[in-house]
C-alpha atoms as one frame of an Amber mdcrd trajectory, in Angstrom:
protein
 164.104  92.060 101.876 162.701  89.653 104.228 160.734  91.659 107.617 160.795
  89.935 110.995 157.221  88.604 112.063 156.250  91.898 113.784 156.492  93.434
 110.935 154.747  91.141 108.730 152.372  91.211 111.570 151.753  95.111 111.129
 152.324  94.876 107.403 149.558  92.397 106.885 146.965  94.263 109.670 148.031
  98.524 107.898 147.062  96.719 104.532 143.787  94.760 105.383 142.621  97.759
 106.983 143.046 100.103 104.079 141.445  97.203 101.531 138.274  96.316 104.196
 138.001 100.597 104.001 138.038 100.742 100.704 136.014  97.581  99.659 133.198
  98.527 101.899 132.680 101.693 100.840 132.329  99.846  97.140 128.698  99.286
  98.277 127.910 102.405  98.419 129.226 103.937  95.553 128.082 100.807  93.442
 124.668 101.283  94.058 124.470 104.954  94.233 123.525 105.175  98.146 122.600
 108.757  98.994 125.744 109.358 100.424 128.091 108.773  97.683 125.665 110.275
  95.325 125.780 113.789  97.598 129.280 113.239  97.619 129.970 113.116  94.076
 127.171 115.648  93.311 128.417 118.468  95.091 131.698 117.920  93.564 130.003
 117.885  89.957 131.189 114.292  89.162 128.150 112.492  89.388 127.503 109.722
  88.421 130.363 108.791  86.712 133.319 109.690  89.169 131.309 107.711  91.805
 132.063 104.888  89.731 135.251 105.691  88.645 136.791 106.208  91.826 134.931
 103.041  92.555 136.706 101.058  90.004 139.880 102.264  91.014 139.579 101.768
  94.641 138.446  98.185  93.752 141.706  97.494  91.721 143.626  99.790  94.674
 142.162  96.873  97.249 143.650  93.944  95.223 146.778  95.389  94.706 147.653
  95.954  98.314 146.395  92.909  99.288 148.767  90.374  96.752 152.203  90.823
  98.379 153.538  90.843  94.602 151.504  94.314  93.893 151.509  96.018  97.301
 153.642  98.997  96.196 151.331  99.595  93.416 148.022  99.065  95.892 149.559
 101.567  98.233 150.405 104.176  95.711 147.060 104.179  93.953 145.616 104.001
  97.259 147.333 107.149  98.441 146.421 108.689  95.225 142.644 108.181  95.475
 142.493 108.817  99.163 144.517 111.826  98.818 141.456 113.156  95.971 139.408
 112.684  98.262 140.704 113.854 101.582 141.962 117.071  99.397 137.479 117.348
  98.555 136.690 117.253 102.059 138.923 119.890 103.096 138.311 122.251 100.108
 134.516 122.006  99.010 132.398 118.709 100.553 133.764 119.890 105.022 134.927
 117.251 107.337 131.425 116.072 108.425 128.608 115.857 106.001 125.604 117.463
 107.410 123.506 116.738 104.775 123.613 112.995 105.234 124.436 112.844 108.817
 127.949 111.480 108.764 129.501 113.675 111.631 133.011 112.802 109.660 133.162
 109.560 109.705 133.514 109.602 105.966 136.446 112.086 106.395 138.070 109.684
 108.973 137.902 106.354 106.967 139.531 108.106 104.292 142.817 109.678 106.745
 142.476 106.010 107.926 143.400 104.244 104.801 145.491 106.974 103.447 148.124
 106.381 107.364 147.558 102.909 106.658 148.540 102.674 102.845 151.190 105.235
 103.260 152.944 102.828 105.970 152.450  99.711 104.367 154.182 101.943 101.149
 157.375 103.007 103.717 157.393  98.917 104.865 158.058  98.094 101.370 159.890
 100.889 100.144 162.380  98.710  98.821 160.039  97.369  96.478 159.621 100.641
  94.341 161.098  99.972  90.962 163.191 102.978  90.350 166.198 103.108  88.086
 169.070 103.950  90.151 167.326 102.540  93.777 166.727 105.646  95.309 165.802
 103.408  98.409 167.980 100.600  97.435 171.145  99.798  99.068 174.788 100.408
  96.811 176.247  96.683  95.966 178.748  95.872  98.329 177.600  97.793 101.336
């Protein structure tokens, strides 16, 4: 399905968003900043769910930037985000007092999950199910 260019205009912006998020917060986790490594401590996954979830938002950041892929980006995306929005709200808080971070953590992560969520629902048509759930019947 071909989007008008206010749409490809939004498309383009929801996804760099969520892959600048994501890649930038590679830096930390990569080299074990005191943030990340709080992060990942309290939740009893240090170190190597830091770089796990890493790894995976690196590969989530490529995917949603090749236009082939984005469906895949958006969903892994949404999956990682979701882990860790779901830790913030059950055992790390919203802000992290104990490195300062008055929630910003917690916002960069709603952030990219709204962003990869819509870029998902912009190219909904793109999900390969069997049967097209979201496709249109032939002949309609």
């Amino acid at each position: 399905m071909t989007h008008g260019k206010g749409i490809l205009i939004v498309d383009w912006t929801l996804r760099g968003i969520a892959a600048v998020i994501l890649l930038q917060t590679l830096l930390f986790k990569f080299t074990a900043a005191k943030e990340s490594v709080y992060i990942f401590s309290t939740l009893g996954l240090e170190p190597w769910g830091r770089i796990g979830s890493g790894i995976v938002e690196l590969v989530a950041a490529i995917l949603l930037l090749v236009p082939a892929t984005v469906v895949y980006g958006a969903i892994l995306s949404l999956g990682v985000i979701g882990g860790a929005i779901f830790s913030h709200l059950t055992r790390l808080g919203i802000a992290l007092p104990a490195v300062d971070d008055h929630g910003e953590l917690f916002a960069l992560a709603v952030a990219v999950f709204v962003c990869s969520a819509a870029a998902l629902f912009i190219h909904r048509h793109e999900l390969p199910l069997v049967g097209g759930f979201f496709s249109q019947p032939k002949g309609v």
